[in-house]
N, CA, C and O atoms as a GROMACS GRO file, in nm:
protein
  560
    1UNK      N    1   8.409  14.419  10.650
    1UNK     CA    2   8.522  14.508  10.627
    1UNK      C    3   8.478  14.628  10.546
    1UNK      O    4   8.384  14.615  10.467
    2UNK      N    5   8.536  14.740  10.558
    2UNK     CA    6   8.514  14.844  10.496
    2UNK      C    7   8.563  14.888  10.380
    2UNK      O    8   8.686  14.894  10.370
    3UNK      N    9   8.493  14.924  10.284
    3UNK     CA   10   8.595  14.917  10.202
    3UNK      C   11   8.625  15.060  10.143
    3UNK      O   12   8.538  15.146  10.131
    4UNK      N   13   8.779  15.078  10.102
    4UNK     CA   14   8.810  15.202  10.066
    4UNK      C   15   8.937  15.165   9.908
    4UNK      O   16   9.047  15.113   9.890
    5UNK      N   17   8.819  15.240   9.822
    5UNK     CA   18   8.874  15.257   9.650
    5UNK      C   19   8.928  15.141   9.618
    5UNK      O   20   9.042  15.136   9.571
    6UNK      N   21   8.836  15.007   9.642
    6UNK     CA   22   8.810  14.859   9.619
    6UNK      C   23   8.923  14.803   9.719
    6UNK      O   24   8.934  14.682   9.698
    7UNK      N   25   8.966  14.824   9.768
    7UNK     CA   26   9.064  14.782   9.904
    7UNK      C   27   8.960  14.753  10.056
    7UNK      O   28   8.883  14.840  10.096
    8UNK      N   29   8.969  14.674  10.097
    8UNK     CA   30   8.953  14.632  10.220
    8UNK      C   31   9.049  14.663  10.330
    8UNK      O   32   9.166  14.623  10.328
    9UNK      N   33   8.996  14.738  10.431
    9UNK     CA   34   9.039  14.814  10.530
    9UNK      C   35   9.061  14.673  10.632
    9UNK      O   36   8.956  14.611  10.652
   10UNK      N   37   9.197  14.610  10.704
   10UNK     CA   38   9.226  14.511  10.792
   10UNK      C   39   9.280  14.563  10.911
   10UNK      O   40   9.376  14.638  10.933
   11UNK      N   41   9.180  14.496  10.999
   11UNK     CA   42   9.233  14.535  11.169
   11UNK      C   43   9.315  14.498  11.190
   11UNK      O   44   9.365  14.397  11.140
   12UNK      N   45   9.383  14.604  11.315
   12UNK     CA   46   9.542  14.604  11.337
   12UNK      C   47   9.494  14.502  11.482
   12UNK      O   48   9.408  14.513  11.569
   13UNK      N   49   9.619  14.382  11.444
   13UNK     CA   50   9.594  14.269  11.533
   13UNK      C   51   9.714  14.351  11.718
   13UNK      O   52   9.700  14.341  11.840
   14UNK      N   53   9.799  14.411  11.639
   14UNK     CA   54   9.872  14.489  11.713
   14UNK      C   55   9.871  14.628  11.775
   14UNK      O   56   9.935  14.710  11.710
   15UNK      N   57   9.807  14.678  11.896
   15UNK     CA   58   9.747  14.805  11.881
   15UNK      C   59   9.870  14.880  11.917
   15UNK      O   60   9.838  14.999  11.920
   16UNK      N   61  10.039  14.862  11.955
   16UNK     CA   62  10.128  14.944  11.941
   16UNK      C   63  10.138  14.979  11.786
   16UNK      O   64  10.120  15.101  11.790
   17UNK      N   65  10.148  14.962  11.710
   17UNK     CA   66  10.158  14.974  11.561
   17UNK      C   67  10.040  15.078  11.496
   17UNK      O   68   9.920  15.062  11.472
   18UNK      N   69  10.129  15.185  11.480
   18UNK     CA   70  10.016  15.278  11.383
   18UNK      C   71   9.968  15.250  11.234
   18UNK      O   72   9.872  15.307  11.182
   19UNK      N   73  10.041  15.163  11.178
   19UNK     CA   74  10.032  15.138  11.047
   19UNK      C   75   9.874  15.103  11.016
   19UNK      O   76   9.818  15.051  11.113
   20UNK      N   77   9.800  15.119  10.913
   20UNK     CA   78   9.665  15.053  10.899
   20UNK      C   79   9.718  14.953  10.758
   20UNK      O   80   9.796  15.021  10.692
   21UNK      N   81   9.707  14.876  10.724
   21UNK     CA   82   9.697  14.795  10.616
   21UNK      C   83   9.599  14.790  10.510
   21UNK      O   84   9.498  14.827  10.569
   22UNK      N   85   9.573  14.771  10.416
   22UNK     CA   86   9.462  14.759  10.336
   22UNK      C   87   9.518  14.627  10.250
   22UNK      O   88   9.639  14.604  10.248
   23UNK      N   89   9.420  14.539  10.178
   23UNK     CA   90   9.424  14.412  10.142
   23UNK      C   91   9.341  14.437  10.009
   23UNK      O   92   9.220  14.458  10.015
   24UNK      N   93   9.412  14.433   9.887
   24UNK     CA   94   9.348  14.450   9.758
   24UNK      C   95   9.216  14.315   9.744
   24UNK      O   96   9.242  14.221   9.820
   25UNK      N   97   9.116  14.299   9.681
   25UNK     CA   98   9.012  14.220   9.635
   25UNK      C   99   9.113  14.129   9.606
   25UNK      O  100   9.225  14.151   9.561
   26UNK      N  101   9.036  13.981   9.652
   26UNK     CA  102   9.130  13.842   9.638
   26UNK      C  103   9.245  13.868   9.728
   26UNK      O  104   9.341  13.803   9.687
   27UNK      N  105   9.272  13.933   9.828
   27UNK     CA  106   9.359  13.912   9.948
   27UNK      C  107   9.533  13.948   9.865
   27UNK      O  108   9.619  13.874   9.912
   28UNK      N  109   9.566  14.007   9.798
   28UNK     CA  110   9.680  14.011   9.748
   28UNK      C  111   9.736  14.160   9.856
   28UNK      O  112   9.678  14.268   9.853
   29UNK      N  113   9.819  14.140   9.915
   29UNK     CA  114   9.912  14.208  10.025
   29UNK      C  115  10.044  14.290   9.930
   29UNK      O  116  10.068  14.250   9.816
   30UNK      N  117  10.096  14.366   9.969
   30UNK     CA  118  10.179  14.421   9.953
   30UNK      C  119  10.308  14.408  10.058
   30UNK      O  120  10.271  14.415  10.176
   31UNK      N  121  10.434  14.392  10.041
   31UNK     CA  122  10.519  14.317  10.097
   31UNK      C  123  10.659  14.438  10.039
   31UNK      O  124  10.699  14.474   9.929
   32UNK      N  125  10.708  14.477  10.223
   32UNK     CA  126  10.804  14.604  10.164
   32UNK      C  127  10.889  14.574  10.248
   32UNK      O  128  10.870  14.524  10.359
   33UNK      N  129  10.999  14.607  10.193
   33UNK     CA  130  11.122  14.605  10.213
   33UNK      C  131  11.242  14.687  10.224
   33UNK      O  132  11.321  14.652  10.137
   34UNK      N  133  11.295  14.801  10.310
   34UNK     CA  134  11.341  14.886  10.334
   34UNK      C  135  11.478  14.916  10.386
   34UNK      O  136  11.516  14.848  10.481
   35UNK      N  137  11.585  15.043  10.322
   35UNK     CA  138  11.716  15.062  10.420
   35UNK      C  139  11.763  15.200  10.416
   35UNK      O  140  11.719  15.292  10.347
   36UNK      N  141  11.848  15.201  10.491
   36UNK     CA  142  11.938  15.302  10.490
   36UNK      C  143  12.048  15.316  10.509
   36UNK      O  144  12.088  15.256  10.610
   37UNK      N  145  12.152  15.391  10.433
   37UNK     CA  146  12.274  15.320  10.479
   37UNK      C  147  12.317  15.470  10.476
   37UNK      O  148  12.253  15.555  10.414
   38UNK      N  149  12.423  15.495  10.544
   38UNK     CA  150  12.520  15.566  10.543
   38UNK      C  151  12.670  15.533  10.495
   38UNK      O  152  12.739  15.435  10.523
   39UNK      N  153  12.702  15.666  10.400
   39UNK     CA  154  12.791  15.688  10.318
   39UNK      C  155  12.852  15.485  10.261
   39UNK      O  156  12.924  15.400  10.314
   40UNK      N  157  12.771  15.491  10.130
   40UNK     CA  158  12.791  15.377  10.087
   40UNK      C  159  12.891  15.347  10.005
   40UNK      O  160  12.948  15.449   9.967
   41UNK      N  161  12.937  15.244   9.960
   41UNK     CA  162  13.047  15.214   9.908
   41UNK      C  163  13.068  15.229   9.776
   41UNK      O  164  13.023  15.342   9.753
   42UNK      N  165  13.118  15.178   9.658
   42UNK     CA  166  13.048  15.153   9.499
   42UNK      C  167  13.020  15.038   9.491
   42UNK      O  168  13.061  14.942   9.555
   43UNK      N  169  12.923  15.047   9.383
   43UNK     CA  170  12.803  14.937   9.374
   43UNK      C  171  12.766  14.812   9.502
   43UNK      O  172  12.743  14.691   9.492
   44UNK      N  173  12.770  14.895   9.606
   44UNK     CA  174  12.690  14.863   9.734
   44UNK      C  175  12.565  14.768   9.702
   44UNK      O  176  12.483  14.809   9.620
   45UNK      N  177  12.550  14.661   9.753
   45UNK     CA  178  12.391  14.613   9.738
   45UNK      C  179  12.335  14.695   9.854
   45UNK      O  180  12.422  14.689   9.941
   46UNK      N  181  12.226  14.772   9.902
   46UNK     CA  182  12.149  14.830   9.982
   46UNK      C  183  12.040  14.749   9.985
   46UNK      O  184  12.008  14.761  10.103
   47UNK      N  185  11.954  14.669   9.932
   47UNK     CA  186  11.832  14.687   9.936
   47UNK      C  187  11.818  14.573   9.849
   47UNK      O  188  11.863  14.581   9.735
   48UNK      N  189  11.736  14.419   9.906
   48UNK     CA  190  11.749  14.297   9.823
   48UNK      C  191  11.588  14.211   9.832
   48UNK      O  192  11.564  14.154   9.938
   49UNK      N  193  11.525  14.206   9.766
   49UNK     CA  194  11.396  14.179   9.811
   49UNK      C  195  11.421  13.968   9.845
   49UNK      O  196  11.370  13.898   9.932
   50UNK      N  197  11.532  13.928   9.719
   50UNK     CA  198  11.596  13.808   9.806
   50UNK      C  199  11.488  13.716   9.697
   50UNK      O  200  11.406  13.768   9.621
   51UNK      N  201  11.514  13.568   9.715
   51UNK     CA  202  11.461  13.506   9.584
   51UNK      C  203  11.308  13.511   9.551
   51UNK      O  204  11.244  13.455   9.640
   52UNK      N  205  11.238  13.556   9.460
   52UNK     CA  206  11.085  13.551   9.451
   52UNK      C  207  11.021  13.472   9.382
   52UNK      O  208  11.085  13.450   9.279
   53UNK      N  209  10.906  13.406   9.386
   53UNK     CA  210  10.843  13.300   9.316
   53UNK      C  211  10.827  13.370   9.174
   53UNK      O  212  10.864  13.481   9.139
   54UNK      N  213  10.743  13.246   9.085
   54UNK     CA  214  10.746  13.322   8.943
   54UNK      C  215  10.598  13.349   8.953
   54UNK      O  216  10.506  13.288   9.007
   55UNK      N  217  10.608  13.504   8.855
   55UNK     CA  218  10.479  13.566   8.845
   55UNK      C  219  10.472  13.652   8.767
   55UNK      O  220  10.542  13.648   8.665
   56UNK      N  221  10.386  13.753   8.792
   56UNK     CA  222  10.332  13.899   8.727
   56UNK      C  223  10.382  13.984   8.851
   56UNK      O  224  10.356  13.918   8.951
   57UNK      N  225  10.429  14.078   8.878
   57UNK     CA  226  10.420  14.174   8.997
   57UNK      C  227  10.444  14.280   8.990
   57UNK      O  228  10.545  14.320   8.933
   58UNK      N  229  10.320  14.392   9.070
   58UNK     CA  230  10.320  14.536   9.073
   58UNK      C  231  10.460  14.545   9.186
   58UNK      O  232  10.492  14.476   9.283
   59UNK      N  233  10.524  14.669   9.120
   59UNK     CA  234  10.621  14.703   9.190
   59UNK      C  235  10.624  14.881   9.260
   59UNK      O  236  10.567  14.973   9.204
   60UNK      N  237  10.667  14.889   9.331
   60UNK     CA  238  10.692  15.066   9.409
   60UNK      C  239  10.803  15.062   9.446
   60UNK      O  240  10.842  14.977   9.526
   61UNK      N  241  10.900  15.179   9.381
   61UNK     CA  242  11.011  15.208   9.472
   61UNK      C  243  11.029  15.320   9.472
   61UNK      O  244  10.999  15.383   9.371
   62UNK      N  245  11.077  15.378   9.571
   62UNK     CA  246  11.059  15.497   9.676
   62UNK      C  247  11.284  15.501   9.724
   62UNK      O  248  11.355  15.432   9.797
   63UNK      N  249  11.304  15.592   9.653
   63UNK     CA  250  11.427  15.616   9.651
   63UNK      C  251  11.489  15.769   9.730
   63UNK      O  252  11.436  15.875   9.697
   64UNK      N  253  11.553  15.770   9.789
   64UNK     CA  254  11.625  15.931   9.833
   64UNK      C  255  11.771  15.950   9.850
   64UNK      O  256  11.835  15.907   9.946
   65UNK      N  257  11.830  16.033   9.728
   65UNK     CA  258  11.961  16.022   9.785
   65UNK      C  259  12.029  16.154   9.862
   65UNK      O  260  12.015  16.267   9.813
   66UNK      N  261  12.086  16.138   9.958
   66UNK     CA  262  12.123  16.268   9.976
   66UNK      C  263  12.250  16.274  10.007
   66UNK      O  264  12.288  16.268  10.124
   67UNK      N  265  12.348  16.289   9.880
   67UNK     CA  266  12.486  16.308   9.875
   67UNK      C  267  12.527  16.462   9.784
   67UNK      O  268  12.497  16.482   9.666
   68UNK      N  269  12.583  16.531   9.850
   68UNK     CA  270  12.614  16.629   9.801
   68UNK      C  271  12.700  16.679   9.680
   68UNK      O  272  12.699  16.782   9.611
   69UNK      N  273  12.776  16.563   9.683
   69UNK     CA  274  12.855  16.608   9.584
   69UNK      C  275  12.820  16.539   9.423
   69UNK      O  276  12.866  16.426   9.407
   70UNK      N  277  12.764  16.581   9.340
   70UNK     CA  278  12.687  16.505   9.210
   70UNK      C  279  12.829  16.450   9.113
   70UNK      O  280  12.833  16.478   8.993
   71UNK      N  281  12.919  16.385   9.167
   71UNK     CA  282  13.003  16.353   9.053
   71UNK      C  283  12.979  16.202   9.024
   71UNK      O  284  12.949  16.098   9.083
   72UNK      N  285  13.008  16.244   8.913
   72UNK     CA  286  12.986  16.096   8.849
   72UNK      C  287  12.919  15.945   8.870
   72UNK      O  288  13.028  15.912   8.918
   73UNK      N  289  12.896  15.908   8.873
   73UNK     CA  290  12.876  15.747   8.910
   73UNK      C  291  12.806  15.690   9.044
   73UNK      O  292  12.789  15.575   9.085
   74UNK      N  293  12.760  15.863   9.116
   74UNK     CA  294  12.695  15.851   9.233
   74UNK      C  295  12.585  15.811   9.183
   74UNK      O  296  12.570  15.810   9.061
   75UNK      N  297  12.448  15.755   9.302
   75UNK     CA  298  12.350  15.771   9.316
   75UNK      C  299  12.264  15.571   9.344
   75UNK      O  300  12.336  15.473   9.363
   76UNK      N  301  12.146  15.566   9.339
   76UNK     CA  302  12.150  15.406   9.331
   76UNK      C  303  12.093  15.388   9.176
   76UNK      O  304  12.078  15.490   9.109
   77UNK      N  305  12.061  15.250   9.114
   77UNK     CA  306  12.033  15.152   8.996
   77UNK      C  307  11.945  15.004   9.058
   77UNK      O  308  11.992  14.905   9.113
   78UNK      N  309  11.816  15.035   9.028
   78UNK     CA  310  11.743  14.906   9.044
   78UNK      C  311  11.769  14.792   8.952
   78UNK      O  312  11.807  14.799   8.835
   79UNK      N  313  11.749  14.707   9.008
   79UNK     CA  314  11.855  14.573   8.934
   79UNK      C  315  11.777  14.463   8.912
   79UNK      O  316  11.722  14.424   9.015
   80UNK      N  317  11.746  14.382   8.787
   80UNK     CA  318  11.661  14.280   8.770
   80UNK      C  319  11.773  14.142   8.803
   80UNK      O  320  11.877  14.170   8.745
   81UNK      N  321  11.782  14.053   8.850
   81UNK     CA  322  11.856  13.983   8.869
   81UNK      C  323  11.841  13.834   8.846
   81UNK      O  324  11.726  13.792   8.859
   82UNK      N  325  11.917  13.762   8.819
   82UNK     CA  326  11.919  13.668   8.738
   82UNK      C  327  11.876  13.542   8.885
   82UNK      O  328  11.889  13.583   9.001
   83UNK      N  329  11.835  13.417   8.863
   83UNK     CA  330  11.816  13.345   8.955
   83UNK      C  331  11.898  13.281   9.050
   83UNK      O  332  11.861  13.226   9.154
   84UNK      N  333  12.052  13.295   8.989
   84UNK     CA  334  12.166  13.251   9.045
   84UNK      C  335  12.205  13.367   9.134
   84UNK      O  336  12.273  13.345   9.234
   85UNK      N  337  12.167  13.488   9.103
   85UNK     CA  338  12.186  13.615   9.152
   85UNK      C  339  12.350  13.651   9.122
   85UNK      O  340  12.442  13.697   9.189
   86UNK      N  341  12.333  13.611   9.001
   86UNK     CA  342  12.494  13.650   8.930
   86UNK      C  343  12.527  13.768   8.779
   86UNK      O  344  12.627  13.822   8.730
   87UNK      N  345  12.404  13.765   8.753
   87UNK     CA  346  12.368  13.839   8.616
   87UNK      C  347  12.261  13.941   8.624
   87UNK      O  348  12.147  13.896   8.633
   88UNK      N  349  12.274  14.068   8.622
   88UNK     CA  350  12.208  14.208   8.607
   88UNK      C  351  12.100  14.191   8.497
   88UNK      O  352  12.118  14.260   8.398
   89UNK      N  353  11.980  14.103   8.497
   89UNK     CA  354  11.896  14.087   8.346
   89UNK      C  355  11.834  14.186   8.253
   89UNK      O  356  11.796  14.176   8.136
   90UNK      N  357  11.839  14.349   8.396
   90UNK     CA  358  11.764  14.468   8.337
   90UNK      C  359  11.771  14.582   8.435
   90UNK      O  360  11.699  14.572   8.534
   91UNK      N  361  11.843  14.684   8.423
   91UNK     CA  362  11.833  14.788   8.469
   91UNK      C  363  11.670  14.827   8.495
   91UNK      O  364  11.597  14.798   8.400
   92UNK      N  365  11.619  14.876   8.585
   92UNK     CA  366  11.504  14.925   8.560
   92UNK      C  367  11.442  15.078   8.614
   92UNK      O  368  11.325  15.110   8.636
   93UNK      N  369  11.566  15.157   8.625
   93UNK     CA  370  11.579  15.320   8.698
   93UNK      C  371  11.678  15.312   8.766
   93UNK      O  372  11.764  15.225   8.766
   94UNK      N  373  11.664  15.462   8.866
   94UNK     CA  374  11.751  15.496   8.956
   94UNK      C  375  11.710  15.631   9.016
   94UNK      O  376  11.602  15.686   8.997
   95UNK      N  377  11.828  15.682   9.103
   95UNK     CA  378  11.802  15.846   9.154
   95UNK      C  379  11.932  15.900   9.124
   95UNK      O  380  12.035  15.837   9.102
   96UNK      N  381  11.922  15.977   9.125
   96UNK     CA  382  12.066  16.054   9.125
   96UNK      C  383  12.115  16.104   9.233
   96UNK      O  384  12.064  16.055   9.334
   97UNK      N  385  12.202  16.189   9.255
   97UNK     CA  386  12.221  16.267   9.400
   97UNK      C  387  12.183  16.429   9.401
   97UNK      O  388  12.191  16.536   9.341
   98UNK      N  389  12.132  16.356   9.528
   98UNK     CA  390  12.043  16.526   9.550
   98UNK      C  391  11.906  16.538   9.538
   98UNK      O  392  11.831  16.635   9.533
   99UNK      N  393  11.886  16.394   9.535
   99UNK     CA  394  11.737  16.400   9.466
   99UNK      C  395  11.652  16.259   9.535
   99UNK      O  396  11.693  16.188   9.627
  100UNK      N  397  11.573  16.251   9.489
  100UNK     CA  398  11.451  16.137   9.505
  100UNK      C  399  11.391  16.087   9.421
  100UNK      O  400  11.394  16.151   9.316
  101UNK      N  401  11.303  15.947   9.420
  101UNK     CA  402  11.256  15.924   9.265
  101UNK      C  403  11.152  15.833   9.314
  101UNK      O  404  11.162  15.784   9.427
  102UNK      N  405  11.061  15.809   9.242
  102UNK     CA  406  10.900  15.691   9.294
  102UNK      C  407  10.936  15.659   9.187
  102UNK      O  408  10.991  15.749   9.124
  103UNK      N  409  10.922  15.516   9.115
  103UNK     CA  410  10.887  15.452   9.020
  103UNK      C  411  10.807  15.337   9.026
  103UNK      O  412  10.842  15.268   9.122
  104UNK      N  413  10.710  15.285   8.959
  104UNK     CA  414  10.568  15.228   8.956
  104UNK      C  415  10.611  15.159   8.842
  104UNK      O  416  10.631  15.213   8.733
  105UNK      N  417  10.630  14.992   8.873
  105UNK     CA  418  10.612  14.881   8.759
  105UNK      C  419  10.516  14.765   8.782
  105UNK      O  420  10.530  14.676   8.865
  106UNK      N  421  10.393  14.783   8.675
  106UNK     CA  422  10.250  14.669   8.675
  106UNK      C  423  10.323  14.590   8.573
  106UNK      O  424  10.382  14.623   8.470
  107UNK      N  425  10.298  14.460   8.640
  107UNK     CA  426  10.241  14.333   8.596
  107UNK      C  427  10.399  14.280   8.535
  107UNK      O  428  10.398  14.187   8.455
  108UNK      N  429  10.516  14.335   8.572
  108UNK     CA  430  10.647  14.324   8.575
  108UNK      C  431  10.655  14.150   8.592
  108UNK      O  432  10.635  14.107   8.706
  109UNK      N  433  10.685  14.045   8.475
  109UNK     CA  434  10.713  13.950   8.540
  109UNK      C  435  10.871  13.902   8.506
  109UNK      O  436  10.956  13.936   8.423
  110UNK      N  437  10.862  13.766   8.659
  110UNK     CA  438  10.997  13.764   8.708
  110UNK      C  439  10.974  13.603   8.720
  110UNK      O  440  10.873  13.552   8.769
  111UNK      N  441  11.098  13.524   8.663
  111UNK     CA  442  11.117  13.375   8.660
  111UNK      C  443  11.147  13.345   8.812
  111UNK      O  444  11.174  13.433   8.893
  112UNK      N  445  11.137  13.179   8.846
  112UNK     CA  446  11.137  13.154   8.981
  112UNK      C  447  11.278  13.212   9.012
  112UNK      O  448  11.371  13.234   8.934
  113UNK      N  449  11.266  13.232   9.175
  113UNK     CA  450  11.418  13.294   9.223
  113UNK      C  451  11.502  13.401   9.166
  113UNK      O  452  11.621  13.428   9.187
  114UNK      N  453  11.406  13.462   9.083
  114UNK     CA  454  11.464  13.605   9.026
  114UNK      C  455  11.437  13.681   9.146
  114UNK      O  456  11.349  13.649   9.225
  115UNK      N  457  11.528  13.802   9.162
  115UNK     CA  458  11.498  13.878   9.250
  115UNK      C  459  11.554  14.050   9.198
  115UNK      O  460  11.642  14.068   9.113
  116UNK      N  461  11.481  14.157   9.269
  116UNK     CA  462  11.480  14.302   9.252
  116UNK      C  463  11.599  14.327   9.350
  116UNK      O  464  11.617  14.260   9.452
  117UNK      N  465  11.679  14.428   9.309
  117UNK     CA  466  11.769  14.495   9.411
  117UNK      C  467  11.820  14.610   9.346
  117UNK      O  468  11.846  14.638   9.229
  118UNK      N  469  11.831  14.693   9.504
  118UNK     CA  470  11.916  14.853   9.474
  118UNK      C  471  12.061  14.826   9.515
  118UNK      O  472  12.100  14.754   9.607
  119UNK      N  473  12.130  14.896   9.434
  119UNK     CA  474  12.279  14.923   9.444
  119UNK      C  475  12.336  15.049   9.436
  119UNK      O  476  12.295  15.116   9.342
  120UNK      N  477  12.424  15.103   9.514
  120UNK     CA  478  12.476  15.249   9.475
  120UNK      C  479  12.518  15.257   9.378
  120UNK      O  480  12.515  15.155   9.308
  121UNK      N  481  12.569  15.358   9.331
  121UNK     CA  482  12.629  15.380   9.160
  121UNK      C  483  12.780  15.267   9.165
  121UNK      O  484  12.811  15.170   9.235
  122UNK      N  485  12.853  15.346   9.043
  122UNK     CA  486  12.985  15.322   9.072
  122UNK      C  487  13.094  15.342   9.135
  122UNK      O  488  13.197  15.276   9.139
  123UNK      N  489  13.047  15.498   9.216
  123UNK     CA  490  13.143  15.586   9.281
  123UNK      C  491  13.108  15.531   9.441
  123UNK      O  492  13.015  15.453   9.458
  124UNK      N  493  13.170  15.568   9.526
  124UNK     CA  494  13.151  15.560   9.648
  124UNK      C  495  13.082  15.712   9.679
  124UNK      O  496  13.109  15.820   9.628
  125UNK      N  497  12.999  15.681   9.769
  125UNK     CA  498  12.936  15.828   9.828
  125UNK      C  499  12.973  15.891   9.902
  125UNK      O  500  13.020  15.842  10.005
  126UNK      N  501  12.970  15.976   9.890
  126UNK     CA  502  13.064  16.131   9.972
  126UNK      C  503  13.069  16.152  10.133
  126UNK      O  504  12.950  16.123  10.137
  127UNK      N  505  13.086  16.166  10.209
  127UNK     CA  506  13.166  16.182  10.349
  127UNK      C  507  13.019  16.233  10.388
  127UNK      O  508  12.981  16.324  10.314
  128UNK      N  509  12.939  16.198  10.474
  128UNK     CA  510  12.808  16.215  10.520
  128UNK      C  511  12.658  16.199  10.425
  128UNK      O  512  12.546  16.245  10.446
  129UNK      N  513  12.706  16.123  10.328
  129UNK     CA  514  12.571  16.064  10.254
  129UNK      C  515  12.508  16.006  10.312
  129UNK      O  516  12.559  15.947  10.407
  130UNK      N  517  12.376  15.994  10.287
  130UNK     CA  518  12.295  15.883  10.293
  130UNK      C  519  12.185  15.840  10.199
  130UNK      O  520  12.102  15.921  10.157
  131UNK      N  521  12.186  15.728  10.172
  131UNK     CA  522  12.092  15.649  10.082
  131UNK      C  523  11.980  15.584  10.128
  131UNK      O  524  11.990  15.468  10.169
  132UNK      N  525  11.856  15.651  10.126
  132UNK     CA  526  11.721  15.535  10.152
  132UNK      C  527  11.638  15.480  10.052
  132UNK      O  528  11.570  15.548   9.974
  133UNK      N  529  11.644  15.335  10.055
  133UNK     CA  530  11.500  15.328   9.924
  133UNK      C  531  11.430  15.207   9.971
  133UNK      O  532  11.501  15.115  10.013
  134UNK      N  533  11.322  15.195   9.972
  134UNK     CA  534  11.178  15.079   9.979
  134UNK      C  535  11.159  15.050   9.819
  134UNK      O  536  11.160  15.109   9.711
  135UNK      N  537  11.136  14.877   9.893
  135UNK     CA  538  11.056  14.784   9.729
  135UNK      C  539  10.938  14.765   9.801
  135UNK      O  540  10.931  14.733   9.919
  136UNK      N  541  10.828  14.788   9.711
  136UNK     CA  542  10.689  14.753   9.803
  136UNK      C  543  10.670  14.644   9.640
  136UNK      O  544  10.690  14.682   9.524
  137UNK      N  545  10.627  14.510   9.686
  137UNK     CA  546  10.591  14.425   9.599
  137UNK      C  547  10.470  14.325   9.608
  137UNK      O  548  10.425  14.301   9.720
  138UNK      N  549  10.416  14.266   9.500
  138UNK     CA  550  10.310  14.185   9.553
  138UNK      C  551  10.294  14.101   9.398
  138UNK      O  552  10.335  14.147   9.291
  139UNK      N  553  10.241  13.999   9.413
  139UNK     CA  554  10.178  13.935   9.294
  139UNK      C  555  10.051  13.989   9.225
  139UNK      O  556   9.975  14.056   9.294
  140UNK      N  557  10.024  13.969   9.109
  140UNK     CA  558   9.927  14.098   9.034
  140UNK      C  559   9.836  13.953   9.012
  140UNK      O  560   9.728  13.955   8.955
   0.00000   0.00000   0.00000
């Protein structure tokens, strides 16, 4: 395998698929999870990575909102979540409207069946919004 900036370059088993993959040293994958919704509700779940084992984990999220009107309570809130998936344990960012946001969390750890999720604000989003955001995750 080839390697590129300690990553191992992995053949595409699928040759419709443009994607190339790379596989960090010790085989640790990256695992993403993606949506989009149009004109969302308040505090919408969008985006649920769903129960995760316990660990350390690098996190990426990749947010875009594009609602025009910036009042109040728009936009999404990444959500640390409790294992019952009943309790908010930690805000951990957001975007606002009108805007976009990357945020990068190493070695973030999470008890068994805790799980990450995006939610719209409090407001409902405006008459032709739309909300996209990706969790790219992996064990560290």
């Amino acid at each position: 395998m080839a390697k590129h900036g300690g990553y191992a370059k992995v053949s595409q088993d699928n040759p419709d698929l443009s994607r190339t993959w790379y596989v960090r040293s010790g085989g640790l994958v990256r695992t993403w999870v993606s949506s989009k919704v149009s004109v969302p509700g308040a505090n919408q779940v969008l985006l649920d990575t769903g129960p995760l084992p316990v660990g350390e984990y690098d996190f990426e999220f990749n947010m875009l909102v594009s609602d025009n009107t910036a009042a109040g309570g728009r936009g999404m809130i990444i959500e640390h979540r409790n294992s019952a998936n009943t309790i908010t344990l930690q805000n951990l960012g957001g975007c606002s409207p009108m805007s976009n946001n990357f945020i990068s969390l190493t070695r973030y750890v999470l008890n068994a069946n805790e799980r990450i999720r995006i939610i719209s604000g409090t407001a409902a989003a405006a008459t032709g919004a739309m909300y996209v955001a990706a969790i790219g995750y992996r064990l560290t």
